[in-house]
PyMOL Python script that loads the backbone (N, CA, C, O; Angstrom):
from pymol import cmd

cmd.read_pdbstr("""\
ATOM      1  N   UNK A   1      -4.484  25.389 -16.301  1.00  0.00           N
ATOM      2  CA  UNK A   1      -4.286  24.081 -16.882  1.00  0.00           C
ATOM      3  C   UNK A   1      -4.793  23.033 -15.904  1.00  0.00           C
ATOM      4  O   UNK A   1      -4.358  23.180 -14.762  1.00  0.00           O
ATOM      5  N   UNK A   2      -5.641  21.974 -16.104  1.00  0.00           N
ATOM      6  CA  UNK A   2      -6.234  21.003 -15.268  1.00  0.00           C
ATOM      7  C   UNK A   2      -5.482  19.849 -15.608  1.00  0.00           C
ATOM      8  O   UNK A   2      -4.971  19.808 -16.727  1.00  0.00           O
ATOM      9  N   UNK A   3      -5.352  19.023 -14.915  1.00  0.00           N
ATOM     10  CA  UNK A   3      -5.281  17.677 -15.205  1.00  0.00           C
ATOM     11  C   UNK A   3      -6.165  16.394 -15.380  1.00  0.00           C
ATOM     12  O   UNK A   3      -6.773  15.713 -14.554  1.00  0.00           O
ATOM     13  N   UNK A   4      -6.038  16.307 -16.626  1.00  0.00           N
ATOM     14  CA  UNK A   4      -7.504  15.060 -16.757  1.00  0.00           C
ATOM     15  C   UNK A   4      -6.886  13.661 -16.610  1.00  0.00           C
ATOM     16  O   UNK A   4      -5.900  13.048 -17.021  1.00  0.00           O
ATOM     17  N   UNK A   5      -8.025  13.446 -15.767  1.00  0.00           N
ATOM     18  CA  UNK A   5      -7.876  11.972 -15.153  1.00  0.00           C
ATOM     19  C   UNK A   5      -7.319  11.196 -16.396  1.00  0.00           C
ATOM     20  O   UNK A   5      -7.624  11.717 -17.469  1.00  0.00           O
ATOM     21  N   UNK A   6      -6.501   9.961 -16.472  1.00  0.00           N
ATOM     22  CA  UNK A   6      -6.317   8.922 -17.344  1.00  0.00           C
ATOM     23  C   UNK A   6      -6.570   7.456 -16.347  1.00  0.00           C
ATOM     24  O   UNK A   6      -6.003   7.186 -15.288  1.00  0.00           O
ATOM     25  N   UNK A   7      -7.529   6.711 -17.023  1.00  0.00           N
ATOM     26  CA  UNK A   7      -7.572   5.546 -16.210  1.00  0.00           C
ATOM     27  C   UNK A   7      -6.170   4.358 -16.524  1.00  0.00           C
ATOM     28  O   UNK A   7      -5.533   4.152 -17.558  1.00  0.00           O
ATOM     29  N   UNK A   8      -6.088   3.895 -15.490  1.00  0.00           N
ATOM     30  CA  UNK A   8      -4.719   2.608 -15.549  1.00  0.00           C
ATOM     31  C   UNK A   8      -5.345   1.317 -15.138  1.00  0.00           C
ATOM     32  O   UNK A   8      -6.381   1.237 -14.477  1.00  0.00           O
ATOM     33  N   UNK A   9      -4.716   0.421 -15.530  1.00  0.00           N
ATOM     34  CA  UNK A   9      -4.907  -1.040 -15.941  1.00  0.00           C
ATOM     35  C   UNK A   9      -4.955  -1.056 -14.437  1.00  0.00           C
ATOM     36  O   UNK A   9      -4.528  -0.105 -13.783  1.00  0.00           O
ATOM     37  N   UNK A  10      -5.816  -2.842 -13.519  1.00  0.00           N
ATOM     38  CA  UNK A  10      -6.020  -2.619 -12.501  1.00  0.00           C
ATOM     39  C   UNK A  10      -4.383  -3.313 -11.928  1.00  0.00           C
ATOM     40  O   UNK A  10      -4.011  -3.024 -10.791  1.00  0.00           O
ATOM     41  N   UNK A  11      -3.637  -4.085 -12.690  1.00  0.00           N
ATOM     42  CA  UNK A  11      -2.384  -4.507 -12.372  1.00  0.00           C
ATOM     43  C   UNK A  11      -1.370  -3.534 -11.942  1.00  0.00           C
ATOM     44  O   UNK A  11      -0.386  -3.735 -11.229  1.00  0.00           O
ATOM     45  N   UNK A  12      -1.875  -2.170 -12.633  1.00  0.00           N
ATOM     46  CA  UNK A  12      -0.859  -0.741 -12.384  1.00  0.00           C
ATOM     47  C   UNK A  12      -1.210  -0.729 -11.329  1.00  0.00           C
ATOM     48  O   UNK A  12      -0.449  -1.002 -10.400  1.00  0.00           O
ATOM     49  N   UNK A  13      -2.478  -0.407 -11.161  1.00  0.00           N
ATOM     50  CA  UNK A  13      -2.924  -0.422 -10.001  1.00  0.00           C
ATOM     51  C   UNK A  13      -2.294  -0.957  -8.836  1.00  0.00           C
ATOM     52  O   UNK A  13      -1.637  -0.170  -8.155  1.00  0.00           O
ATOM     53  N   UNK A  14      -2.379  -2.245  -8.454  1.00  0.00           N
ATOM     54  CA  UNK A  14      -2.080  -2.860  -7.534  1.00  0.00           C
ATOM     55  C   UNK A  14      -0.481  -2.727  -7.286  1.00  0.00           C
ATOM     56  O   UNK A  14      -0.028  -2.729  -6.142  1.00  0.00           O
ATOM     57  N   UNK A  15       0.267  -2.624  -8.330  1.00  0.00           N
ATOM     58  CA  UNK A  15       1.685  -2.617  -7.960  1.00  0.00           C
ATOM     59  C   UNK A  15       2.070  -1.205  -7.481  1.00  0.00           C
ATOM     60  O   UNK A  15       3.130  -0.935  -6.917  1.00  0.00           O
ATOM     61  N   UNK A  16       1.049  -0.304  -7.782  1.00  0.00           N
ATOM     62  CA  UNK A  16       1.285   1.439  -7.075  1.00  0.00           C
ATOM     63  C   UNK A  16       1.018   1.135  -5.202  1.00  0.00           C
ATOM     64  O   UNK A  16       1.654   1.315  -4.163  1.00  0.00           O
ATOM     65  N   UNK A  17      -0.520   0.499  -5.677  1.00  0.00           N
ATOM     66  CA  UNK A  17      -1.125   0.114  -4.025  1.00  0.00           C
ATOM     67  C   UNK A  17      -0.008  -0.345  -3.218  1.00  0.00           C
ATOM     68  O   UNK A  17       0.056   0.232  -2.132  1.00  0.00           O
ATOM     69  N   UNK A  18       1.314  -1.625  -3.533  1.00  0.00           N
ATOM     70  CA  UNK A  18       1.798  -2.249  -2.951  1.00  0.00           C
ATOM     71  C   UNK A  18       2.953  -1.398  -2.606  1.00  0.00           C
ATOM     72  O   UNK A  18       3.665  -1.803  -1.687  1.00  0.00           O
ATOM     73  N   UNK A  19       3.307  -0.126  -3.270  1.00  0.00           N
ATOM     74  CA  UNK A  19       4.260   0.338  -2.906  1.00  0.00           C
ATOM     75  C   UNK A  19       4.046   0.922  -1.482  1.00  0.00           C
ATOM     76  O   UNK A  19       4.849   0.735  -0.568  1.00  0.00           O
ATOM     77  N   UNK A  20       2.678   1.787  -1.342  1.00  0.00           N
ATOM     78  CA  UNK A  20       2.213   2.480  -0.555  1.00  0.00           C
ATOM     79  C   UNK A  20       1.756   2.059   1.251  1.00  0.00           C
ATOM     80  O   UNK A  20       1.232   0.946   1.191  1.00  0.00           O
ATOM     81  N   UNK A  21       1.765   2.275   1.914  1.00  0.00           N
ATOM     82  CA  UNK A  21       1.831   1.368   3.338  1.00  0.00           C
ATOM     83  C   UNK A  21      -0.048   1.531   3.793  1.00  0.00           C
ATOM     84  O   UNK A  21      -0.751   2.541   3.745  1.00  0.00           O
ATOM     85  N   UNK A  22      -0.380   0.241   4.177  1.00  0.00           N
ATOM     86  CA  UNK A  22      -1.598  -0.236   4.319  1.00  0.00           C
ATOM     87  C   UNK A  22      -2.482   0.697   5.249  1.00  0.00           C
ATOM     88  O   UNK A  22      -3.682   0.511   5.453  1.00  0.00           O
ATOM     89  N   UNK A  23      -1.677   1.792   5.819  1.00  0.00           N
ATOM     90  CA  UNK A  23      -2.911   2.473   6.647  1.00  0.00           C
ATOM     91  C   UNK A  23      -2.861   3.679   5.777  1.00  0.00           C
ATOM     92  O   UNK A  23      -3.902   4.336   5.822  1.00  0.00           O
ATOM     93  N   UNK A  24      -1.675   4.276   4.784  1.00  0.00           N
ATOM     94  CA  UNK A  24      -2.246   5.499   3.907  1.00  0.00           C
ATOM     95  C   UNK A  24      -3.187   4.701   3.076  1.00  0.00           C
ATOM     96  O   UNK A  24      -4.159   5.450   2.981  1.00  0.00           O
ATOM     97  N   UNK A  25      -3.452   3.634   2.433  1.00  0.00           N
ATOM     98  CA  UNK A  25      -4.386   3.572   1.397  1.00  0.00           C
ATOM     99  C   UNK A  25      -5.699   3.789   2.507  1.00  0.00           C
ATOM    100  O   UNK A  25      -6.545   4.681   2.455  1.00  0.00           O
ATOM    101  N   UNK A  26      -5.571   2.535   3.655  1.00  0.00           N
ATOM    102  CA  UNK A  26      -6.888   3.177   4.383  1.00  0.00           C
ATOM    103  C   UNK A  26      -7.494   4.558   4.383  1.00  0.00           C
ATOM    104  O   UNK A  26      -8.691   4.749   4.173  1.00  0.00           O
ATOM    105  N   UNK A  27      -6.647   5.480   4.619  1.00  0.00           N
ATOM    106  CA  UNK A  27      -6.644   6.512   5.392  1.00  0.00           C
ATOM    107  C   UNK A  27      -7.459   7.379   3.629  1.00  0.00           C
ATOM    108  O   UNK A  27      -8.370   8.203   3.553  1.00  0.00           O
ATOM    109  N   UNK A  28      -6.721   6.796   2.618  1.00  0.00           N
ATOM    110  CA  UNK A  28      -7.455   7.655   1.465  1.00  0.00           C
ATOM    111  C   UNK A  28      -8.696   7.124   0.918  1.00  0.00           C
ATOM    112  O   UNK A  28      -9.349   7.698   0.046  1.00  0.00           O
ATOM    113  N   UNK A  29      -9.004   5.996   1.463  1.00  0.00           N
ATOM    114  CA  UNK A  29     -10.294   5.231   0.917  1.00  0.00           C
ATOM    115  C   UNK A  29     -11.044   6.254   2.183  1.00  0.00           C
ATOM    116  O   UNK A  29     -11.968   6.999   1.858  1.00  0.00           O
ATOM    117  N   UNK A  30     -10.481   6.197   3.828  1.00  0.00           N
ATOM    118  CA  UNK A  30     -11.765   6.985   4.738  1.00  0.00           C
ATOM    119  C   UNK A  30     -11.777   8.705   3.849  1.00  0.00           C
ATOM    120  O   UNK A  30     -12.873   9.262   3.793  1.00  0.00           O
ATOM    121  N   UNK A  31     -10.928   9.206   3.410  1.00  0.00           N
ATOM    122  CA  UNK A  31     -11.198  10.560   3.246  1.00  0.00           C
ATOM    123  C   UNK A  31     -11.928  10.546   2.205  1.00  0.00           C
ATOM    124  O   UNK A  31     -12.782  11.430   2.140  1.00  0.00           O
ATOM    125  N   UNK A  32     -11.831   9.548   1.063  1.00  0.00           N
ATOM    126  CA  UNK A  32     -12.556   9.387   0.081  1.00  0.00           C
ATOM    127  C   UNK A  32     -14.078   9.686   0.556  1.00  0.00           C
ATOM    128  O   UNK A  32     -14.761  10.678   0.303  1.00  0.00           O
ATOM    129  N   UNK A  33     -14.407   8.544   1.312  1.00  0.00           N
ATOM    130  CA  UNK A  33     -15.638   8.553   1.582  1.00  0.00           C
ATOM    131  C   UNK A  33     -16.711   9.479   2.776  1.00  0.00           C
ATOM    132  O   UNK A  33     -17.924   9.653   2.891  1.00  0.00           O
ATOM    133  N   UNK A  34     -15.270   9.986   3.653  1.00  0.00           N
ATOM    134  CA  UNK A  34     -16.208  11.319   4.622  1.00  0.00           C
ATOM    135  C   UNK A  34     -15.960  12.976   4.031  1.00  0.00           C
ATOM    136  O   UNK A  34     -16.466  13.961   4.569  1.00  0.00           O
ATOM    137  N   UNK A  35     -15.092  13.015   2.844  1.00  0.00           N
ATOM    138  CA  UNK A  35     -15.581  13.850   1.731  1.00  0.00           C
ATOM    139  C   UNK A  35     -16.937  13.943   0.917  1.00  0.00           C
ATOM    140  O   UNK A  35     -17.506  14.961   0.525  1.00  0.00           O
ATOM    141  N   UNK A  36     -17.258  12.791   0.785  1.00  0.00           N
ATOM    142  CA  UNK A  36     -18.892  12.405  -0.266  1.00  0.00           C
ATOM    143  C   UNK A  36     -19.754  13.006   0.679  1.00  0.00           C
ATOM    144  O   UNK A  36     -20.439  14.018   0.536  1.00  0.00           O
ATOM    145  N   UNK A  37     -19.591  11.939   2.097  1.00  0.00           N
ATOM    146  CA  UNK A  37     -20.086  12.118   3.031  1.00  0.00           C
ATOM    147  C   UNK A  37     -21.022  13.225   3.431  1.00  0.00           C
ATOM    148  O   UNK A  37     -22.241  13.335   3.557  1.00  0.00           O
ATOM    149  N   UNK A  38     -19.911  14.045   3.589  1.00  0.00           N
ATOM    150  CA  UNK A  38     -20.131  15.520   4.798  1.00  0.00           C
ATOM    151  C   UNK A  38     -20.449  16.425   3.279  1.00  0.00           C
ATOM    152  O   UNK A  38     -21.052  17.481   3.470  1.00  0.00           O
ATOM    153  N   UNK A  39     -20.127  16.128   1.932  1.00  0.00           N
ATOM    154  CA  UNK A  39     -21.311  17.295   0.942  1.00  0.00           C
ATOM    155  C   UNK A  39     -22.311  16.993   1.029  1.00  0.00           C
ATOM    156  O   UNK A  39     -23.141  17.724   0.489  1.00  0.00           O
ATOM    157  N   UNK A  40     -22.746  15.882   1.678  1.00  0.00           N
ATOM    158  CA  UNK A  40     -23.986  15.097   1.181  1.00  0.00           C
ATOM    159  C   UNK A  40     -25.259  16.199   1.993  1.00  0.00           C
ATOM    160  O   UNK A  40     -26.346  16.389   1.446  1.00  0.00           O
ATOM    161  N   UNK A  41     -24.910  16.813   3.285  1.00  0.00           N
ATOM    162  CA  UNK A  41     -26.141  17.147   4.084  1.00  0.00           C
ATOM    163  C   UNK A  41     -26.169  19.370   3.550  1.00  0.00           C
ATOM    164  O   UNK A  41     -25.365  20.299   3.493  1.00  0.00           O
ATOM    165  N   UNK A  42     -27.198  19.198   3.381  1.00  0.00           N
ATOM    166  CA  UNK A  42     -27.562  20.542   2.908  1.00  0.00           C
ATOM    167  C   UNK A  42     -28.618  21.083   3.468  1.00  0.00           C
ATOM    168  O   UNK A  42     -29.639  20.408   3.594  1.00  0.00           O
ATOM    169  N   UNK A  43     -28.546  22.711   4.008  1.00  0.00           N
ATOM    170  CA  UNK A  43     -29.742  23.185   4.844  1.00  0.00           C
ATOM    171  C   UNK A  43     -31.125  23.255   3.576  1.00  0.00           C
ATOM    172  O   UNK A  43     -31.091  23.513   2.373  1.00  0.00           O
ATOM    173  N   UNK A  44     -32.474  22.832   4.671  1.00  0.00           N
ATOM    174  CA  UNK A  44     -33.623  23.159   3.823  1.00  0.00           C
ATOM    175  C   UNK A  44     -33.149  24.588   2.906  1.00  0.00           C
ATOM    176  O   UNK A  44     -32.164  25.286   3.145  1.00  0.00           O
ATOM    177  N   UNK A  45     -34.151  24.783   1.807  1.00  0.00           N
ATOM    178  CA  UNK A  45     -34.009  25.769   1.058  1.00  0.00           C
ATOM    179  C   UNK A  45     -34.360  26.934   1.962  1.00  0.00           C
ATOM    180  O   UNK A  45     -35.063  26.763   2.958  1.00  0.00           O
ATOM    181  N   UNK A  46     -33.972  27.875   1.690  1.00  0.00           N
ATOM    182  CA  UNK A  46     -34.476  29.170   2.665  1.00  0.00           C
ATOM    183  C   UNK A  46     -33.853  29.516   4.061  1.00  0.00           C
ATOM    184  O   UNK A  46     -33.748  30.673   4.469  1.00  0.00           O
ATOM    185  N   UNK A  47     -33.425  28.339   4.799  1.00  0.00           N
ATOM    186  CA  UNK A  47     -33.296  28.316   6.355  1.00  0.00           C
ATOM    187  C   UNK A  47     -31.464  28.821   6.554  1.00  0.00           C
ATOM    188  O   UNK A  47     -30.881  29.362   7.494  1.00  0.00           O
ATOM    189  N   UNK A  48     -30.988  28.346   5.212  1.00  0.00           N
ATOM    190  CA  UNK A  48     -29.554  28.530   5.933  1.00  0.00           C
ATOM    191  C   UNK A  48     -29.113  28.034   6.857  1.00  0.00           C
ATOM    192  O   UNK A  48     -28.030  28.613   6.783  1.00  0.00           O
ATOM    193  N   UNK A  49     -29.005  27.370   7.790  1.00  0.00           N
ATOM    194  CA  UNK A  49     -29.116  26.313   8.752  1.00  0.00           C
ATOM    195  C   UNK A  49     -29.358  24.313   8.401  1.00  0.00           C
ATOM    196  O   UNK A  49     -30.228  23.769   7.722  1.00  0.00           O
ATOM    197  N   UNK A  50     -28.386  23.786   9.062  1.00  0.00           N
ATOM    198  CA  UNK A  50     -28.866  22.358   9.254  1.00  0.00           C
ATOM    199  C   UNK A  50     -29.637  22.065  10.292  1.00  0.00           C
ATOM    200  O   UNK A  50     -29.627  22.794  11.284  1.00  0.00           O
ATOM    201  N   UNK A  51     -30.376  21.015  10.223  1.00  0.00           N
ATOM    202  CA  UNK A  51     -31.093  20.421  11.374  1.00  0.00           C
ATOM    203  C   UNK A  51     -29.764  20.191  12.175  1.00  0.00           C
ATOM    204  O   UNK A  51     -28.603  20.103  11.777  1.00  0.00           O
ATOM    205  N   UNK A  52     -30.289  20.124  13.391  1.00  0.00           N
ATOM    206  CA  UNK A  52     -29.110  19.281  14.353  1.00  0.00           C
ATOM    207  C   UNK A  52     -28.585  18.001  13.988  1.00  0.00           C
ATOM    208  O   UNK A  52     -27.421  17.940  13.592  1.00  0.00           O
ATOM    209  N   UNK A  53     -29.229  17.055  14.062  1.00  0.00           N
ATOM    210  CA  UNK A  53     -28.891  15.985  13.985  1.00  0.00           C
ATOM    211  C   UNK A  53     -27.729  15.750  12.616  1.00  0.00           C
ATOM    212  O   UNK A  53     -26.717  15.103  12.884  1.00  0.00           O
ATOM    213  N   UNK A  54     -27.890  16.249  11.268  1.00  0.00           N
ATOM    214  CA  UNK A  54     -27.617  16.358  10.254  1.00  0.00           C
ATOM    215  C   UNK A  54     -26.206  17.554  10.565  1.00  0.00           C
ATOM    216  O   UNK A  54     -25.135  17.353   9.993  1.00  0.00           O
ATOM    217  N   UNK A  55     -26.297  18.171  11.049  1.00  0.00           N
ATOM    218  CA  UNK A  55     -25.347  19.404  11.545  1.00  0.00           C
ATOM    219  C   UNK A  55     -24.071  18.363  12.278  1.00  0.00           C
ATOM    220  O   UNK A  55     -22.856  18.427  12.090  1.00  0.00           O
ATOM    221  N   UNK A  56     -24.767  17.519  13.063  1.00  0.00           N
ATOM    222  CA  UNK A  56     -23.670  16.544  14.240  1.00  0.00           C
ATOM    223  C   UNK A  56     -23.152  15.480  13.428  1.00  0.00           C
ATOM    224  O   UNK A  56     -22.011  15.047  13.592  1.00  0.00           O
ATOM    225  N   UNK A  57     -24.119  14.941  12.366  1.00  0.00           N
ATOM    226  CA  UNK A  57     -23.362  14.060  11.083  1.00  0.00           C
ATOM    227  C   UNK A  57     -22.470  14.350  10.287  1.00  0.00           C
ATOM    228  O   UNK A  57     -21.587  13.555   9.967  1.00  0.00           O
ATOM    229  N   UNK A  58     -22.591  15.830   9.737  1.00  0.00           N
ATOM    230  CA  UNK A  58     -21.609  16.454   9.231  1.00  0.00           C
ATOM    231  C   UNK A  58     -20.146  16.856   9.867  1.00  0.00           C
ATOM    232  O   UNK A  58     -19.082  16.804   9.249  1.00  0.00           O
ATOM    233  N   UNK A  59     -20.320  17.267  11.233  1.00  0.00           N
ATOM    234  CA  UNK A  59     -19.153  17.408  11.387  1.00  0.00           C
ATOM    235  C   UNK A  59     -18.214  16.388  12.103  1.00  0.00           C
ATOM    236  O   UNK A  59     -17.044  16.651  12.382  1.00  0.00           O
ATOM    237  N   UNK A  60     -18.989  14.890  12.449  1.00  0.00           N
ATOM    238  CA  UNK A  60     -18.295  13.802  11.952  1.00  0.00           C
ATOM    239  C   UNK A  60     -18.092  13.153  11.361  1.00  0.00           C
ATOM    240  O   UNK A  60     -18.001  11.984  11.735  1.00  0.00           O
ATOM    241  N   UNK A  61     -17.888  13.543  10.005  1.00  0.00           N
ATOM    242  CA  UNK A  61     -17.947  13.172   8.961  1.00  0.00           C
ATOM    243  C   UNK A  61     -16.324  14.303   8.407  1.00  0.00           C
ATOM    244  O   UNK A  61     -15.250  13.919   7.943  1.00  0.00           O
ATOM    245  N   UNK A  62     -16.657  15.273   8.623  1.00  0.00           N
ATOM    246  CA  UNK A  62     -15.783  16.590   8.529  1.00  0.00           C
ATOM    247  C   UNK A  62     -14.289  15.947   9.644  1.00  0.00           C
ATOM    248  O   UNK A  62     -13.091  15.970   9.365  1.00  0.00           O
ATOM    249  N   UNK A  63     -14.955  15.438  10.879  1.00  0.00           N
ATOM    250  CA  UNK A  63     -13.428  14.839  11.457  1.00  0.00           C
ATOM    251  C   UNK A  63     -13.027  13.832  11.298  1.00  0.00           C
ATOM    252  O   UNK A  63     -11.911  13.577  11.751  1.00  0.00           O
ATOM    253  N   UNK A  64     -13.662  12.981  10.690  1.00  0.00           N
ATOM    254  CA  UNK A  64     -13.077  11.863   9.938  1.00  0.00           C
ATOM    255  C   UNK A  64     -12.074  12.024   8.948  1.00  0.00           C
ATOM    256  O   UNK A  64     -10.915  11.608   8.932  1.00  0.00           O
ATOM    257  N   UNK A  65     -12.860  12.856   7.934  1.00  0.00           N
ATOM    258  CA  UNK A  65     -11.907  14.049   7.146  1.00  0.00           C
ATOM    259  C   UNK A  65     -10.352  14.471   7.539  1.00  0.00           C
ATOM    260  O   UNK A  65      -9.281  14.251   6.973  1.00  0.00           O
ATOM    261  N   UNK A  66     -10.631  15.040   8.524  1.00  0.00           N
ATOM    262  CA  UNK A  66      -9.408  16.182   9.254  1.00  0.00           C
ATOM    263  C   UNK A  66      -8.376  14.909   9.435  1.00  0.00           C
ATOM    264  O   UNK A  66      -7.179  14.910   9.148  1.00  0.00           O
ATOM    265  N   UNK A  67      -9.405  13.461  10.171  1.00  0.00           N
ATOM    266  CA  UNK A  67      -7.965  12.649  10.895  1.00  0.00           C
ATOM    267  C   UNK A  67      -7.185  11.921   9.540  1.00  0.00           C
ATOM    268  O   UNK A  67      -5.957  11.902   9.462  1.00  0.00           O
ATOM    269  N   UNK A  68      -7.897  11.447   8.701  1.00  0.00           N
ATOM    270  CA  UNK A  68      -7.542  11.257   7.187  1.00  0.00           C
ATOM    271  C   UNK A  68      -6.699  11.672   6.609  1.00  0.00           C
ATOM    272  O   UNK A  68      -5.787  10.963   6.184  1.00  0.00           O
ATOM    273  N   UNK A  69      -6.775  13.039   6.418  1.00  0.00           N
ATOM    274  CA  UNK A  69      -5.809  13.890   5.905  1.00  0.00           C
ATOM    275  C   UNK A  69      -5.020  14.031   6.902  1.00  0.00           C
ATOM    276  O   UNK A  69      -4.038  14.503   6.329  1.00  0.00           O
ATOM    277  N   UNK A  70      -4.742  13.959   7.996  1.00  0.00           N
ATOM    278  CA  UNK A  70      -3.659  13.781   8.538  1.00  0.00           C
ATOM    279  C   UNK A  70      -2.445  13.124   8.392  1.00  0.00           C
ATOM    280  O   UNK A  70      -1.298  13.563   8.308  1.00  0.00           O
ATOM    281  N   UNK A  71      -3.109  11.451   8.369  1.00  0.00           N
ATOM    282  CA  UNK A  71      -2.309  10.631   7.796  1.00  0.00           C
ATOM    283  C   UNK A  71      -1.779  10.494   6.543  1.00  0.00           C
ATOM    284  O   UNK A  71      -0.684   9.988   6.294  1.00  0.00           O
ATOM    285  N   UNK A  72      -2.753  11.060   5.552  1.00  0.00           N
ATOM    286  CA  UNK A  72      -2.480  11.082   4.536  1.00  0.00           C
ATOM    287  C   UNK A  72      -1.338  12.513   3.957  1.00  0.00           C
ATOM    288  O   UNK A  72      -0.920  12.673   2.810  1.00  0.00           O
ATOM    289  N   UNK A  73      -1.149  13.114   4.793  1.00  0.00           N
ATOM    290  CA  UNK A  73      -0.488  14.692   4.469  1.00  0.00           C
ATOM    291  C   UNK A  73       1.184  14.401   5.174  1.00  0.00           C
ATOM    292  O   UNK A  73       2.124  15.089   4.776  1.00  0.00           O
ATOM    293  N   UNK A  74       1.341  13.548   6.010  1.00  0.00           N
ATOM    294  CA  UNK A  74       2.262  12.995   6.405  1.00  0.00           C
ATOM    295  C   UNK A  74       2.638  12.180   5.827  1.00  0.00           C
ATOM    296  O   UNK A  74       3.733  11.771   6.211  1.00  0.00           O
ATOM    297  N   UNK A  75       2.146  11.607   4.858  1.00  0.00           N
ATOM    298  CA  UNK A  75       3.206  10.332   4.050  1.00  0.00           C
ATOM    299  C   UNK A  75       3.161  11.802   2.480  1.00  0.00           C
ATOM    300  O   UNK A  75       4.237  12.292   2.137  1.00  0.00           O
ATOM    301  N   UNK A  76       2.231  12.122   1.987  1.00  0.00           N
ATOM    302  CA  UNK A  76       2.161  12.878   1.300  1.00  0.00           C
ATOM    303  C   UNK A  76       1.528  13.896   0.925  1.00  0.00           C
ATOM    304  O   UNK A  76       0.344  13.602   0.763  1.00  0.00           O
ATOM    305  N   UNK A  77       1.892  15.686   0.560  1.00  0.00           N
ATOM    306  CA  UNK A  77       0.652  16.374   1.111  1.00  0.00           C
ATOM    307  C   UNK A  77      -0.099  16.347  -0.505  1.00  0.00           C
ATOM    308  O   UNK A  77      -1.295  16.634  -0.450  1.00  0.00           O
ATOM    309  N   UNK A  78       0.271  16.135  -1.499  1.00  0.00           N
ATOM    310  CA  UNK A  78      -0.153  15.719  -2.609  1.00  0.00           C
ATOM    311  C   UNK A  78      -1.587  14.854  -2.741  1.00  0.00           C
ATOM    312  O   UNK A  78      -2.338  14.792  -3.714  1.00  0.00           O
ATOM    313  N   UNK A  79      -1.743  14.042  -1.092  1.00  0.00           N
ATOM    314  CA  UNK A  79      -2.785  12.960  -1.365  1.00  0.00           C
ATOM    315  C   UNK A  79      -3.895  13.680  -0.375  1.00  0.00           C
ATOM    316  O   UNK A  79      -4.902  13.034  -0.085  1.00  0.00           O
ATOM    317  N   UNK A  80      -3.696  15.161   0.201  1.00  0.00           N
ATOM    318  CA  UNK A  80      -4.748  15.836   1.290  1.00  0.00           C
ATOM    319  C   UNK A  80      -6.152  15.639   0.565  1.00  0.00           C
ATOM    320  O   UNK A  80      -5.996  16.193  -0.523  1.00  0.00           O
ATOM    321  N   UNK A  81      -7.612  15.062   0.629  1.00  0.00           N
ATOM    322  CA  UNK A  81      -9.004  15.096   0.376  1.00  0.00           C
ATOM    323  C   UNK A  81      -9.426  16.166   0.783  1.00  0.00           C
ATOM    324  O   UNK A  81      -9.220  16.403   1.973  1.00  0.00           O
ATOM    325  N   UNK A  82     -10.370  17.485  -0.269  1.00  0.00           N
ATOM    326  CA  UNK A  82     -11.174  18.206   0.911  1.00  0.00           C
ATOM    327  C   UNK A  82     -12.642  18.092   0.452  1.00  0.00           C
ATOM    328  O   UNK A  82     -12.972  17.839  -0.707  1.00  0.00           O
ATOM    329  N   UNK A  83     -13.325  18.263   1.282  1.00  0.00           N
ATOM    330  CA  UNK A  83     -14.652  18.033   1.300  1.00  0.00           C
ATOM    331  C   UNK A  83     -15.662  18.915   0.302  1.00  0.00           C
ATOM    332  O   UNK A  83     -15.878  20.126   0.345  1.00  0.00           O
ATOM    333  N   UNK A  84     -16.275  17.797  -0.721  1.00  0.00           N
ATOM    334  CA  UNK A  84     -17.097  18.322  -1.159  1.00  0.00           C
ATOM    335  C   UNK A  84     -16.134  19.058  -2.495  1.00  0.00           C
ATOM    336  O   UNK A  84     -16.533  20.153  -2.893  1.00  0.00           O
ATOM    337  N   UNK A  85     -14.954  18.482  -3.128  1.00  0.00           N
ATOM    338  CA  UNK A  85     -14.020  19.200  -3.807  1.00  0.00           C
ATOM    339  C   UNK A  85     -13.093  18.555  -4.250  1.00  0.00           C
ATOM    340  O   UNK A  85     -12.889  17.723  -3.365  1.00  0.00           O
ATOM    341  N   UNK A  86     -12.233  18.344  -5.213  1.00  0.00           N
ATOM    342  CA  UNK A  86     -11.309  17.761  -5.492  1.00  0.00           C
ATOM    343  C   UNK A  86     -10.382  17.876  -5.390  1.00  0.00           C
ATOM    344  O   UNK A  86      -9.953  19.025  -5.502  1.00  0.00           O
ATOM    345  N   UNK A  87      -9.283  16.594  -5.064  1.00  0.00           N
ATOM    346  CA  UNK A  87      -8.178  16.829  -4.370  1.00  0.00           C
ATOM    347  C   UNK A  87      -6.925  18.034  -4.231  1.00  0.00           C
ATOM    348  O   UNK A  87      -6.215  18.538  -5.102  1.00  0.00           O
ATOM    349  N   UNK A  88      -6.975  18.214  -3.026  1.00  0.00           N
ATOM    350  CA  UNK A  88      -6.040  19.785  -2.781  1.00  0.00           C
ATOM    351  C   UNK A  88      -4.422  19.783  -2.501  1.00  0.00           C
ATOM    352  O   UNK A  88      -3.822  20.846  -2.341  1.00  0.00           O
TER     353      UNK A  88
END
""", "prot")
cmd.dss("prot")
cmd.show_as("cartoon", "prot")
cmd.util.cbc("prot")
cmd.orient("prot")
């Protein structure tokens, strides 16, 4: 059984936001975005391998991740981001 998204008014919104303390929303907007992030880099076809540089982006991108969900697994583990996947 999945759960399908339902969108909420942006007023719901904000009165959920206000319940919540200003560094977990941070903390789920950074995992939000070093989740996108770190799927984003993929080895050439064939090589199996990243370039370096792209390899060293990813996995700060991946600890941005880790410190994210940190914060975020401590107020709630319901709100953990994983990379490249939907929420775990």
């Amino acid at each position: 059984m999945s759960i399908i998204p339902v969108p909420i008014p942006d007023a719901v919104a904000v009165v959920i936001g206000a319940c919540i303390p200003k560094h977990v929303l941070r903390a789920e907007v950074d995992a939000e975005f070093a989740a996108v992030d770190a799927s984003r880099y993929h080895a050439p076809v064939g090589s199996g391998l990243l370039r370096h540089e792209d390899q060293q982006d990813r996995e700060q991108q991946l600890a941005e991740l880790a410190w994210a969900n940190k914060v975020l697994a401590a107020h709630n583990p319901g709100l953990i981001v994983k990379a490249g996947g939907p929420r775990g």
